[in-house]
C-alpha positions in Angstrom: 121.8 -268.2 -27.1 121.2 -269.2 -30.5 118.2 -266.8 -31.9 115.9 -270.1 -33.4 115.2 -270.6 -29.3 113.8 -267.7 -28.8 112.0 -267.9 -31.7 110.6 -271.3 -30.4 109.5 -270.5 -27.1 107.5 -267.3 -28.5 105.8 -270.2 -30.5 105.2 -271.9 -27.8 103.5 -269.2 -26.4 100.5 -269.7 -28.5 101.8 -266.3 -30.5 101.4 -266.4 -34.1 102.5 -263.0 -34.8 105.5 -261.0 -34.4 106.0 -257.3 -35.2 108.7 -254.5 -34.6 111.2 -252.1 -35.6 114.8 -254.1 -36.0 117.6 -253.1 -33.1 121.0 -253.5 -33.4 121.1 -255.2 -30.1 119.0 -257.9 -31.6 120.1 -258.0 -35.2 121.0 -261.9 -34.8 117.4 -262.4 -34.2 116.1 -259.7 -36.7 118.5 -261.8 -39.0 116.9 -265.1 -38.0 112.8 -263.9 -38.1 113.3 -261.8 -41.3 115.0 -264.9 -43.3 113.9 -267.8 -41.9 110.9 -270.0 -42.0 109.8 -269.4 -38.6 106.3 -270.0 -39.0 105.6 -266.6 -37.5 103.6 -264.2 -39.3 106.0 -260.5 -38.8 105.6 -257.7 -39.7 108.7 -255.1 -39.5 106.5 -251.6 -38.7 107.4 -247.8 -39.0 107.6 -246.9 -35.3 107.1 -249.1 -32.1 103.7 -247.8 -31.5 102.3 -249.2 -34.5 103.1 -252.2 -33.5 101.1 -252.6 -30.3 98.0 -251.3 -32.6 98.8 -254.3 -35.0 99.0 -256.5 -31.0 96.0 -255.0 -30.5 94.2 -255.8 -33.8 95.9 -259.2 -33.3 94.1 -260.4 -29.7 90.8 -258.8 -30.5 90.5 -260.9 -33.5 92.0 -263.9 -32.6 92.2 -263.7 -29.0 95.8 -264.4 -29.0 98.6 -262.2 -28.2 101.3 -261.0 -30.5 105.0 -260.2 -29.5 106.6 -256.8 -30.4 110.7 -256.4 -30.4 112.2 -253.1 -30.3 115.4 -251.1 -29.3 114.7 -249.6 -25.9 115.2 -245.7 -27.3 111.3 -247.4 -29.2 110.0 -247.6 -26.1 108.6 -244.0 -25.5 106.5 -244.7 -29.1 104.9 -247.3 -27.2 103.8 -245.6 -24.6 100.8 -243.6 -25.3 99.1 -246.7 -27.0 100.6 -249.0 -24.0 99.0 -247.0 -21.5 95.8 -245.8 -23.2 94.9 -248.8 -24.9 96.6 -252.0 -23.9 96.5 -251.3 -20.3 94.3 -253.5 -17.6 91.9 -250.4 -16.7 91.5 -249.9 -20.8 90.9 -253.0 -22.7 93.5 -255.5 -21.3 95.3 -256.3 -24.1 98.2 -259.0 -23.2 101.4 -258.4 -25.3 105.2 -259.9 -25.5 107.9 -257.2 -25.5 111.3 -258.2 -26.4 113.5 -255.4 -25.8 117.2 -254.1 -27.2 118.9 -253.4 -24.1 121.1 -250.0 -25.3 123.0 -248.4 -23.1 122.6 -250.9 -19.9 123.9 -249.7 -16.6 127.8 -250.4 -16.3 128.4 -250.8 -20.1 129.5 -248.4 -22.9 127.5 -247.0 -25.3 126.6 -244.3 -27.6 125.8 -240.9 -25.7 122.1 -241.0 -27.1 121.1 -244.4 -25.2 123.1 -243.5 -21.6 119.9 -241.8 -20.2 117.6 -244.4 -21.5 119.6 -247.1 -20.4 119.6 -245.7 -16.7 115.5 -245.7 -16.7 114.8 -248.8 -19.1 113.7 -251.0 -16.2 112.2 -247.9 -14.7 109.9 -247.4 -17.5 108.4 -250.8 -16.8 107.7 -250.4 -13.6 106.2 -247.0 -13.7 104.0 -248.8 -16.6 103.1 -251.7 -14.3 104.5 -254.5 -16.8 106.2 -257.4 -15.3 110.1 -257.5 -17.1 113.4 -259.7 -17.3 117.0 -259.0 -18.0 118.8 -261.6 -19.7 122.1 -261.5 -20.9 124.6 -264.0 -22.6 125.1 -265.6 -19.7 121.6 -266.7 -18.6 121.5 -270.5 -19.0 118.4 -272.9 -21.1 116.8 -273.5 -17.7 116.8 -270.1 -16.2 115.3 -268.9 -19.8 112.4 -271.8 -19.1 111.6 -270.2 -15.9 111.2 -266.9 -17.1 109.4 -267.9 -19.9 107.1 -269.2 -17.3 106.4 -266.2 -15.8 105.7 -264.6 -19.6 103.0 -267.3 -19.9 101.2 -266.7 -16.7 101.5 -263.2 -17.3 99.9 -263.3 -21.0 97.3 -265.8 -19.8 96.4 -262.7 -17.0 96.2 -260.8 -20.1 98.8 -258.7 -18.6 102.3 -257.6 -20.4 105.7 -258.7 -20.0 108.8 -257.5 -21.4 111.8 -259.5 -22.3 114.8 -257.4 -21.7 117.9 -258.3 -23.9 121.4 -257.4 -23.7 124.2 -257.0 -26.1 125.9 -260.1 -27.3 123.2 -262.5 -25.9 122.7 -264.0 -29.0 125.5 -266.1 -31.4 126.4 -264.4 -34.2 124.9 -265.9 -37.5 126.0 -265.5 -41.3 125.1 -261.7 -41.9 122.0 -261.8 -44.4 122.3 -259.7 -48.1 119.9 -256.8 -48.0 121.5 -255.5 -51.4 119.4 -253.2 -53.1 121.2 -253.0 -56.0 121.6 -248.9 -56.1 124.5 -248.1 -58.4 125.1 -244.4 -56.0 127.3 -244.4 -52.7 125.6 -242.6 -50.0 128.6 -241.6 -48.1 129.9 -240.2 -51.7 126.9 -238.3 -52.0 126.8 -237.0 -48.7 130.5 -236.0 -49.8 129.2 -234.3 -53.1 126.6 -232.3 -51.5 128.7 -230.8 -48.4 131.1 -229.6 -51.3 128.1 -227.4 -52.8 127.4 -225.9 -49.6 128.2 -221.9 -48.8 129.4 -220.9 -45.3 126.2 -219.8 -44.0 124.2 -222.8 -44.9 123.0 -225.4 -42.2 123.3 -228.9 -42.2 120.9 -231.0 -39.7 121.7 -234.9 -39.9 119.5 -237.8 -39.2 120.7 -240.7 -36.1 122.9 -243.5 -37.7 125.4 -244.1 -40.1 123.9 -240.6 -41.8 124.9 -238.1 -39.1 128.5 -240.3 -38.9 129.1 -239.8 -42.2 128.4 -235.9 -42.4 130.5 -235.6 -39.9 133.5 -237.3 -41.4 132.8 -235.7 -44.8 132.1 -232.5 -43.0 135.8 -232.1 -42.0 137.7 -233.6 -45.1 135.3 -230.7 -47.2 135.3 -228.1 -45.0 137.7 -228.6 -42.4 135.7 -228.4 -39.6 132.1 -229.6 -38.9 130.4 -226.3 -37.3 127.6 -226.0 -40.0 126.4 -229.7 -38.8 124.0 -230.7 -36.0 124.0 -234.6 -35.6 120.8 -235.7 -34.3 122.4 -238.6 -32.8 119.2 -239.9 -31.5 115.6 -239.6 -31.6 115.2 -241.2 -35.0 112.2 -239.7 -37.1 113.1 -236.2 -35.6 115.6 -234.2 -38.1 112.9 -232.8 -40.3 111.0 -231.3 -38.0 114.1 -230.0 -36.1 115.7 -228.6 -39.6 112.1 -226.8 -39.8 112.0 -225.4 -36.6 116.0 -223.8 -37.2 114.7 -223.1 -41.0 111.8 -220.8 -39.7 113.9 -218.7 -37.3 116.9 -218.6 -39.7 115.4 -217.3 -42.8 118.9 -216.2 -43.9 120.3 -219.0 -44.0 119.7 -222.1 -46.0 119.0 -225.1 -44.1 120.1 -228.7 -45.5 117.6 -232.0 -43.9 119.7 -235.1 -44.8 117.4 -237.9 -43.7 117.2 -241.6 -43.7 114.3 -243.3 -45.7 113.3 -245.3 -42.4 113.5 -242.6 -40.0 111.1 -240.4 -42.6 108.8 -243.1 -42.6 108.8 -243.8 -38.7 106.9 -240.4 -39.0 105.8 -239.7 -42.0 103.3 -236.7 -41.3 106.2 -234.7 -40.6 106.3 -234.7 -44.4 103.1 -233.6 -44.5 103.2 -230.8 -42.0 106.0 -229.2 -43.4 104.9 -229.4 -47.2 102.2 -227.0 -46.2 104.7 -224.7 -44.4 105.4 -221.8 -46.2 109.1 -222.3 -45.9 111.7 -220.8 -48.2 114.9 -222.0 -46.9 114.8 -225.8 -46.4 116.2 -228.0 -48.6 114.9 -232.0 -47.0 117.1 -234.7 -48.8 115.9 -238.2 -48.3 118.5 -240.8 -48.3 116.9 -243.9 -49.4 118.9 -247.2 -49.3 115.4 -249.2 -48.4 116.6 -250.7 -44.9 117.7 -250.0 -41.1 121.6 -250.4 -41.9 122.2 -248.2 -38.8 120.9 -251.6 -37.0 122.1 -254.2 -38.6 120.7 -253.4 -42.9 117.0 -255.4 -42.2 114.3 -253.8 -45.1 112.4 -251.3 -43.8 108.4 -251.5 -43.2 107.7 -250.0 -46.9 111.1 -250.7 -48.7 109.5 -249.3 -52.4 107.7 -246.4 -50.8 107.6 -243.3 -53.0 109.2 -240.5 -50.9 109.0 -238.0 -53.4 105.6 -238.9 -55.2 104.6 -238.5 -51.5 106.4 -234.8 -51.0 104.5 -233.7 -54.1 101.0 -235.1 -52.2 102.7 -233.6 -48.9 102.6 -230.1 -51.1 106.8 -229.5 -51.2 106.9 -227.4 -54.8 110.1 -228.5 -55.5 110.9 -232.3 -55.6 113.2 -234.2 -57.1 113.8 -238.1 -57.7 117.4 -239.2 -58.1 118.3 -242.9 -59.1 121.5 -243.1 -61.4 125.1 -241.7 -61.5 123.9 -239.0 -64.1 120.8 -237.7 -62.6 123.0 -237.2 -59.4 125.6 -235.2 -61.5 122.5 -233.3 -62.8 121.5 -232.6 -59.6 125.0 -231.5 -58.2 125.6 -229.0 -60.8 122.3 -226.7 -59.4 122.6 -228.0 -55.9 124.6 -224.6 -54.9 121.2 -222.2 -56.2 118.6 -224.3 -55.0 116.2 -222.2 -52.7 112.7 -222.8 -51.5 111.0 -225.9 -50.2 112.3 -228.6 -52.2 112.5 -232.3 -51.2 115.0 -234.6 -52.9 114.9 -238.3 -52.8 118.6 -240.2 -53.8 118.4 -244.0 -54.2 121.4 -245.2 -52.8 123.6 -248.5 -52.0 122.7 -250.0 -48.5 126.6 -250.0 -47.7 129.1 -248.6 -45.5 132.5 -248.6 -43.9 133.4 -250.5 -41.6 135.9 -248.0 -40.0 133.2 -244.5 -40.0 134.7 -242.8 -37.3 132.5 -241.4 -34.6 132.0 -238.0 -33.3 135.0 -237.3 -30.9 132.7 -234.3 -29.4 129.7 -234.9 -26.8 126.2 -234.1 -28.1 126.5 -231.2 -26.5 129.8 -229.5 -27.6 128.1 -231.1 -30.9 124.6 -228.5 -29.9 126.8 -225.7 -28.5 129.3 -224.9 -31.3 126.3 -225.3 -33.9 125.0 -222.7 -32.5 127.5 -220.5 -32.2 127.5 -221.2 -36.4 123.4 -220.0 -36.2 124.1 -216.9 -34.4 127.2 -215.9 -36.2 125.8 -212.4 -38.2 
């Protein structure tokens, strides 16, 4: 299925709006909607939630609804505001979902999206919202028909959800989301492991991050014991990194975040710069985009993460663009205490061949701990 007919029947829909956090299941349409003329107002949003406010904002004003696409793992963010806003027996808002369909029954996928995959449809029917699976093989005409059922259900000011499936959509010319950082974020990543002692403890943020820090981990240190990988639950690391900072006060503990997952929630930012928290050192990768899923530009792509620490109250901050500020940086790294919050520009690149943990999440969990405990 070629991404411009989806984007044509959604038109045809009578929706003018489209909004969402990109998913790697449908990059080829994040591709298509993000650098095309589609005649589609969109708006790429910090979490899933937001985006059935902006649905909501939408219908109340125009009295049309929007369309929100999202990974399925985005789905819990939509809940509260799904059910407590959108809902029939709340204000009846209709809505188009259009769904990433990770870790689908009978496929193989990433250990984070197995148990989400197994309640995705689920989900919607505990919710009460009419849904569709389509996959590559689901022909022009069978797509008409369920886009027939999408239009009665919008004109019922109900909600339906589109569920996708990998490789539904032809591939299409990769788009450039260059941001023109000069510093490699995998080679700082690299850099900063080499800095560490043997008690510190690294918590890693879902994506290409947490790959990478686990690679790097074992070339620097031989091993990758110091390191949990929060594989999923994007948005979370900070606050996880605080929780193991406050009952590990001897220990140092390392937060290396993504720029789109510290924005999904950005109050965690806020919470802990008011923390009185001597041993946490958050470091804020910021290439500008989702290149986990596919490199789109995040919701703010020049947001000031370290102007906002210093608002957030972090008494440390630091803002690192260049080569030599890096170097700068890495020659204190190793004495750095306190609450301090570093923000790296880096290159939105990566290798092709990161290798993957070879562990399960939980051996992952498990032998982390063991690291925490150790005297």
């Amino acid at each position: 299925m070629k991404a411009e007919l989806l984007a044509q029947h959604i038109k045809q829909l009578g929706i003018e709006v489209l909004t969402g956090v990109p998913d790697s299941t449908l990059k080829e349409f994040c591709d298509y909607i993000n650098s095309e003329q589609t005649g589609l107002v969109h708006y790429t949003v910090p979490n899933e939630g937001s985006a059935v406010g902006i649905a909501a904002g939408t219908y109340l004003s125009t009295g049309k609804p929007a369309c929100i696409y999202m990974q399925n793992s985005g789905i819990g963010n939509t809940v509260n505001p799904v059910t407590s806003i959108a809902n029939a027996e709340v204000y009846s808002i209709p809505i188009f979902f259009i769904v990433g369909y990770r870790g689908a029954p009978g496929t193989k996928d990433e250990p984070q999206h197995k148990f989400m995959g197994r309640i995705t449809e689920k989900i919607f029917d505990c919710l009460e919202i009419e849904y569709e699976v389509i996959d590559k093989n689901t022909s022009e005409t069978e797509l008409n028909g369920v886009f027939g059922k999408i239009k009665n259900a919008l004109e019922n000011k109900k909600q339906f959800a589109l569920i996708i499936k990998k490789d539904t959509f032809d591939k299409r010319v990769n788009a450039d989301y260059s941001n023109g950082s000069e510093l490699n974020r995998e080679h700082v990543i690299s850099e900063l492991i080499k800095k560490t002692d043997s008690s510190d403890l690294i918590v890693s943020t879902t994506g290409k991050i947490s790959r990478e820090v686990y690679e790097q981990s074992d070339l620097v240190l031989n091993n990758h014991k110091q390191c949990f990988l929060t594989v999923g639950g994007m948005g979370h690391a900070s606050m996880i990194a605080f929780g193991i900072a406050k009952k590990s006060p001897s220990k140092r503990v390392i937060c290396m975040d993504g720029d789109g997952a510290a924005l999904m929630h950005l109050g965690n930012m806020a919470f802990i710069g008011k923390q009185n928290t001597q041993n946490l050192i958050h470091i804020c990768l910021n290439n500008e985009a989702h290149e986990s899923v596919g490199g789109m530009p995040t919701a703010a792509p020049d947001f000031k993460y370290a102007q906002a620490a210093k608002v957030c109250g972090y008494p440390s901050v630091f803002e690192i663009k260049t080569a030599s500020e890096f170097s700068s940086l890495i020659e204190k790294f190793k004495n750095l205490k306190g609450l301090t919050f570093i923000e790296i520009k880096v290159a939105n690149t990566s290798r092709d061949d990161l290798v993957r943990p070879k562990e399960t999440a939980l051996e992952n969990a498990v032998g982390f701990m063991d690291c925490v405990f150790k005297a």
